[in-house]
C-alpha positions as CSV (number, residue, x, y, z in Angstrom):
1,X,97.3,100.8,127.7
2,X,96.2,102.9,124.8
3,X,93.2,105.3,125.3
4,X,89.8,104.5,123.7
5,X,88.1,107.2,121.7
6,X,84.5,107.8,121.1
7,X,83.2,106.5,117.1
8,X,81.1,108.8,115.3
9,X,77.6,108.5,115.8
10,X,76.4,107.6,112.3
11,X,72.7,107.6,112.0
12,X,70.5,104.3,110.1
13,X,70.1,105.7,106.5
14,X,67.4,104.7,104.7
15,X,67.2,101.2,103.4
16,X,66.9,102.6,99.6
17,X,69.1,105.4,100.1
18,X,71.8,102.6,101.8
19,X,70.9,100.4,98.8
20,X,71.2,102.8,95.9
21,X,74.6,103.8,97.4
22,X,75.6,99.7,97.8
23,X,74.5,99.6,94.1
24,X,76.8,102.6,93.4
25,X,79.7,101.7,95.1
26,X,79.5,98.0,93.3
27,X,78.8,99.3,90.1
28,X,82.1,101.1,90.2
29,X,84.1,98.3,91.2
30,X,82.4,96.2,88.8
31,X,84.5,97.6,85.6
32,X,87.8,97.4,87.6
33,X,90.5,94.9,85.7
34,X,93.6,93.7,85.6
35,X,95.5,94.6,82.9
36,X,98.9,93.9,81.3
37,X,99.1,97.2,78.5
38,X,100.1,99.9,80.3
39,X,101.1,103.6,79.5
40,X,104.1,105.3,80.7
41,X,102.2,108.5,81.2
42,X,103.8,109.3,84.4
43,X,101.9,109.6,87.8
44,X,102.6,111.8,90.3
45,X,104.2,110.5,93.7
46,X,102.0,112.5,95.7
47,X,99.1,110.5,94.2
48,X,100.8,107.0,94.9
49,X,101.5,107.7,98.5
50,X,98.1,109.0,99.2
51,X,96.7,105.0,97.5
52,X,99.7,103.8,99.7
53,X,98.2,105.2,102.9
54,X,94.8,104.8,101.8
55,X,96.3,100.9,101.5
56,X,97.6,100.9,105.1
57,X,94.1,101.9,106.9
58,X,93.2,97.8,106.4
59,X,92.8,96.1,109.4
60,X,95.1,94.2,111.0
61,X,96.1,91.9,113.6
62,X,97.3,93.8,116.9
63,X,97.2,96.5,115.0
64,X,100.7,95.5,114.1
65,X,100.5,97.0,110.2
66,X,103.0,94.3,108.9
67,X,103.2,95.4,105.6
68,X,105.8,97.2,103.8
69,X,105.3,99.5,100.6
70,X,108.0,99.7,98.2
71,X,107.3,101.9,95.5
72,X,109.8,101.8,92.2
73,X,109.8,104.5,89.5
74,X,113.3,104.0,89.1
75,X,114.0,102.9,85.3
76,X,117.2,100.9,86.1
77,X,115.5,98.8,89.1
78,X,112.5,98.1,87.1
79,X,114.4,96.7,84.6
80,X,116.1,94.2,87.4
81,X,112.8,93.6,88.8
82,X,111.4,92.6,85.0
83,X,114.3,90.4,83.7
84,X,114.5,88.5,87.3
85,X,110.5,88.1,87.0
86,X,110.6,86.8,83.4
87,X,113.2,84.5,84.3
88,X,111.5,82.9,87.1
89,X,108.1,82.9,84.8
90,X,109.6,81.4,81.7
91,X,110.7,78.6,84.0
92,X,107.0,78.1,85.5
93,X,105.9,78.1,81.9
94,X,108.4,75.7,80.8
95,X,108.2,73.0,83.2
96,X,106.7,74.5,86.6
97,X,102.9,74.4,86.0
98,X,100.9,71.9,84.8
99,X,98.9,71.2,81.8
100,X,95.9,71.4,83.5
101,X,97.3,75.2,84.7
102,X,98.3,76.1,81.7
103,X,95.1,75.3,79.7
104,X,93.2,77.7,82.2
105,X,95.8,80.6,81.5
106,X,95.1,79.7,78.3
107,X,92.3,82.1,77.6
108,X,94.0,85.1,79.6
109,X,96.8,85.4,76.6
110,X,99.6,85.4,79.2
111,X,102.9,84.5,78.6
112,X,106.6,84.2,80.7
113,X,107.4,88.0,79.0
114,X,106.7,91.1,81.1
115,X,107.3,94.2,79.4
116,X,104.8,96.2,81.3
117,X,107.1,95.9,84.0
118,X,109.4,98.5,82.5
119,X,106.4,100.3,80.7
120,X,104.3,101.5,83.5
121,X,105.4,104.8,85.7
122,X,105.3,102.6,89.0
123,X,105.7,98.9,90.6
124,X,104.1,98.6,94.1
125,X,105.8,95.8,96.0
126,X,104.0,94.3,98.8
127,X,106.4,92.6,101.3
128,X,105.0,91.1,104.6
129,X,106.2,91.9,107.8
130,X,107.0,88.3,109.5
131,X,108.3,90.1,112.5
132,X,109.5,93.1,114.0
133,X,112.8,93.7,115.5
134,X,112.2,95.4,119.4
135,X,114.7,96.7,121.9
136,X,118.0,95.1,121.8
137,X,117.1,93.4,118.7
138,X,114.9,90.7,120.2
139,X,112.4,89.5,117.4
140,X,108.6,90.8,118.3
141,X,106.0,88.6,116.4
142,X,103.0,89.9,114.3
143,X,100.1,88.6,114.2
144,X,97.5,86.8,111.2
145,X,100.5,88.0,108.8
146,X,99.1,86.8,105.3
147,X,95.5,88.0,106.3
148,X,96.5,91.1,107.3
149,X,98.5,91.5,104.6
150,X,95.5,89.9,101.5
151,X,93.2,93.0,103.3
152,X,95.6,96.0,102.7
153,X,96.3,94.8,99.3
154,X,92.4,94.2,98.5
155,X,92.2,98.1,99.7
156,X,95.2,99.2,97.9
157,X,93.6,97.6,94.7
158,X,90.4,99.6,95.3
159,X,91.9,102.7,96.0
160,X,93.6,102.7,92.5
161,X,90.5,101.9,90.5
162,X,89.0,104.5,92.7
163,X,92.0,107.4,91.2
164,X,91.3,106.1,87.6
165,X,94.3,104.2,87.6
166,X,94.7,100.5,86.2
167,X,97.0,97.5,88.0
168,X,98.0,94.0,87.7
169,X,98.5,91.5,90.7
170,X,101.7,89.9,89.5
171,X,102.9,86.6,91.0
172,X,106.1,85.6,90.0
173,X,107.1,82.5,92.0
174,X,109.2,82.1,93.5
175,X,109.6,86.0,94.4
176,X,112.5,86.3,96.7
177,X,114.8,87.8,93.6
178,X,112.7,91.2,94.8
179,X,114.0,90.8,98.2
180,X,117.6,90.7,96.7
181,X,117.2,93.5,93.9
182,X,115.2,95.8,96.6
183,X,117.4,95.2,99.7
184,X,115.0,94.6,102.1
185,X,115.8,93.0,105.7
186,X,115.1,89.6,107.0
187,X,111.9,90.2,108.0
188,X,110.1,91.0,105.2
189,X,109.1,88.5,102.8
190,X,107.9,89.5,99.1
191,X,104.0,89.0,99.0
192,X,102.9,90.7,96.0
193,X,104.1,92.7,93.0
194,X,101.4,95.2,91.4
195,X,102.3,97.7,88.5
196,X,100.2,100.9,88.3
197,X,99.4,103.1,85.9
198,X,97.2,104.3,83.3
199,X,96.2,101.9,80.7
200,X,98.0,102.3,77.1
201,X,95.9,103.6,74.6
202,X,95.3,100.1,72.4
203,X,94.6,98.0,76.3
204,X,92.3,95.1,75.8
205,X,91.0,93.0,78.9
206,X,89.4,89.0,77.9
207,X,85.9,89.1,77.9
208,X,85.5,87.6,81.2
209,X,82.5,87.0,83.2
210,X,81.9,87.0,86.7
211,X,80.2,84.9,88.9
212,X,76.3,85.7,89.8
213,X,75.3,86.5,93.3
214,X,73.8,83.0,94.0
215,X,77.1,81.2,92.8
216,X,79.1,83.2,95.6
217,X,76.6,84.0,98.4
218,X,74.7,81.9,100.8
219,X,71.6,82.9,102.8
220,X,71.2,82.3,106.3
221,X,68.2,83.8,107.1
């Protein structure tokens, strides 16, 4: 049984001191972005594996941590990775998604081509842990897998707006070619692929809007 330790007693603020700081914190994450331009000014690997670990305090289920980090900066990998991506996406844009999908990407710009794949200093590939491998090689399950997983990417996304850095949740489906290109075991099954970097100099974003308050909160008081 593991010990217990004491939380920090944290004193009630006050309420317009905890707002302000709310409206602060909010109005930060507000201008994060996707983006698809990015730079190949480099970033340093001591900066990545601090958002890594930064990533990995989410909560999880049991405390299991079922997430792996891979973390690319190697040219000739990302070069796999982008012509395996664009192979799958040309095929969802050619036949896999429907008209109704495609009219909503519509405004985005996207396309089945992924240069910033190879353009940006890093790729962060998410894989999931589906289960662990114990003594003797018995399989030990995990536990609330994709939500445990959807937190520490949520984190990992704020920790590198939070740096200054820019990223893109990238979905190419189906994903298992990064299994196969990045060699990981049986357990591990690819969940998301994020580039990171800084943006390229000429980066432009659609002029999206997001929803108000009332459209995405209800009151129970």
């Amino acid at each position: 049984m593991n010990s217990h330790s004491p939380y920090p007693s944290v004193p009630p603020r006050p309420d317009d001191e905890l707002i302000r700081s709310c409206r602060t914190y909010f109005e930060i994450m507000e201008k994060r972005r996707s983006l698809r331009f990015f730079s190949d000014h480099p970033v340093p690997k001591a900066a990545v594996e601090q958002i890594l670990m930064t990533a990995s305090t989410a909560p999880s289920g049991a405390h299991k941590q079922p997430w792996t980090f891979c973390a690319v900066s190697d040219h000739a990998i990302k070069r796999q990775i982008r012509l395996a991506a664009e192979e799958e996406e040309y095929r969802s844009y050619h036949g896999r998604m429907s008209a109704e999908w495609l009219r909503d990407l519509a405004p985005l710009g996207t396309d089945w081509h992924k240069p910033f794949l190879e353009t940006t200093p890093w790729l962060i590939i998410v894989f999931r842990r589906i289960y662990e491998f114990g003594e003797g090689g018995k399989k030990q399950n995990n536990y609330y897998v994709n939500e445990s997983v959807g937190i520490a990417c949520g984190f990992l996304l704020a920790a590198i707006h939070q740096a200054g850095l820019v990223a893109l949740t990238h979905t190419p489906s189906p994903m298992d070619f990064l299994t196969k290109v990045l060699n990981r075991p049986a357990n591990e099954k690819p969940y998301l692929l994020i580039p990171i970097g800084y943006p390229a100099p000429d980066a432009t974003v659609p002029d999206l809007i997001r929803k108000r308050s009332d459209e995405v909160i209800v009151w129970y008081e």
